[in-house]
C-alpha positions as CSV (number, residue, x, y, z in Angstrom):
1,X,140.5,154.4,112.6
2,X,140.4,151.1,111.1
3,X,142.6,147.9,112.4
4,X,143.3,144.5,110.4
5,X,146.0,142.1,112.1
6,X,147.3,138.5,110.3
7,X,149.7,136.1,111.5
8,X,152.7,135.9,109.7
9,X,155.2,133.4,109.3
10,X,157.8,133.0,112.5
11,X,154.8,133.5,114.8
12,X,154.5,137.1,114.2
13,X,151.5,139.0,114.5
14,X,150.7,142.0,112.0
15,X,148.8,144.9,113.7
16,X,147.8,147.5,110.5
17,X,146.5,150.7,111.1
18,X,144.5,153.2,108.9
19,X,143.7,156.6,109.7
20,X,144.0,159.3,112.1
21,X,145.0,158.0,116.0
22,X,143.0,161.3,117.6
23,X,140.4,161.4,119.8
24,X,137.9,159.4,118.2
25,X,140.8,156.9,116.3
26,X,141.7,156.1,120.1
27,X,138.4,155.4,121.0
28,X,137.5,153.1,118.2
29,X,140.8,151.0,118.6
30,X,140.8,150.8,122.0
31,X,139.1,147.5,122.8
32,X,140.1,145.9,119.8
33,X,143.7,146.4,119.7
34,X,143.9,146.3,123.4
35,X,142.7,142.5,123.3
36,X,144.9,141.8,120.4
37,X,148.3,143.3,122.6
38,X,147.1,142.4,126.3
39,X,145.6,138.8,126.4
40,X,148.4,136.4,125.4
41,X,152.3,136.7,125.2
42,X,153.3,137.5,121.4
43,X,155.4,139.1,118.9
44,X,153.9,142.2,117.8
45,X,154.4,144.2,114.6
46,X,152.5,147.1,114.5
47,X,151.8,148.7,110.7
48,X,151.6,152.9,111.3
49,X,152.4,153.5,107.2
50,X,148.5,154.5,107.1
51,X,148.9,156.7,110.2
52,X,148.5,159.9,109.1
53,X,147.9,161.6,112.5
54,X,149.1,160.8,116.1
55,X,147.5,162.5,119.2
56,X,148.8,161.4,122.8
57,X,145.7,159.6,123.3
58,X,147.0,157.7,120.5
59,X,150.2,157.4,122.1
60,X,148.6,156.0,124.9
61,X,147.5,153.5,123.4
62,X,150.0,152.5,121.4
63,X,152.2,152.4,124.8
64,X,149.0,150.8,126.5
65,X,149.5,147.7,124.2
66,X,153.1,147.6,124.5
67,X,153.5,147.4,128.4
68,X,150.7,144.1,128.1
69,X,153.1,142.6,125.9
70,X,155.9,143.0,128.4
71,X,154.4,141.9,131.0
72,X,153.5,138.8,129.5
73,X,157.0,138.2,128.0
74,X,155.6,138.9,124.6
75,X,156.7,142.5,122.4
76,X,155.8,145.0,120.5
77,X,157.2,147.0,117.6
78,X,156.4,149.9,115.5
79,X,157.5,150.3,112.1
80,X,156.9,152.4,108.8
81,X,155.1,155.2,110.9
82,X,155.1,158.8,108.3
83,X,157.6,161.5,108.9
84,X,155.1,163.7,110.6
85,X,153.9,160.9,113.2
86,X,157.6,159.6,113.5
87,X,158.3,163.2,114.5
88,X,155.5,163.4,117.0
89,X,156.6,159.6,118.3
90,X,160.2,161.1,119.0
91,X,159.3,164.2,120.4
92,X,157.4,162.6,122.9
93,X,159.8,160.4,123.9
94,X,158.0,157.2,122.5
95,X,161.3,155.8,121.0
96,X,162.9,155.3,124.3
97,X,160.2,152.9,125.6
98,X,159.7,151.6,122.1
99,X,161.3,150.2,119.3
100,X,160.4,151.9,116.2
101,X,161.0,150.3,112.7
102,X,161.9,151.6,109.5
103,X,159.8,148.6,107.8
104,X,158.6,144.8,108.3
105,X,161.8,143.5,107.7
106,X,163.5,145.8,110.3
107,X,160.6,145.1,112.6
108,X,160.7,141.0,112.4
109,X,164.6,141.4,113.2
110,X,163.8,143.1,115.8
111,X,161.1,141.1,117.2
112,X,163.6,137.8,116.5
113,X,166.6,139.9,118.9
């Protein structure tokens, strides 16, 4: 699993993901991404176009970084995840505690509501 982030205009910060969020994907990301979501209040975009798998330790995370962000009055969104790992987002329930994008633009408006 690999993990780039950039800070975009309005304040937003760009989370991108690459690779398969299993097992080992969880483990690699976990400190990094877990710093990046839990240390400072912020606005959160998080890239999952180069998902291409989604485990529920994956899911953990994902939610993991999301609950740091609310409690520090900051959020978190997910956007341009593939049909397969939307599927597997949905089916566990993951788009009731999260908002889950179609795309960047979606994701900033949604991050500026």
């Amino acid at each position: 699993m690999k993990m780039d982030s950039q800070t975009l205009d309005g304040d937003i910060t760009l989370i991108r993901l690459d690779g398969r969020l299993d097992i080992e994907g969880a483990q690699t990301l976990d400190q990094p991404f877990t710093y990046l979501t839990s240390t400072h209040p912020a606005k959160i975009a998080v890239d999952l176009s180069d998902v291409s798998f989604v485990a529920s330790i994956g899911i953990r995370t994902l939610l993991a970084g999301a609950r740091g962000q609310a409690s520090r009055g900051g959020k978190l969104v997910l956007f341009g995840a593939q049909p397969m790992v939307l599927r597997v987002l949905q089916t566990a329930g993951v788009d009731q505690l999260l908002t889950l994008c179609a795309d960047l633009d979606t994701a900033r408006a949604a991050l500026d509501a």
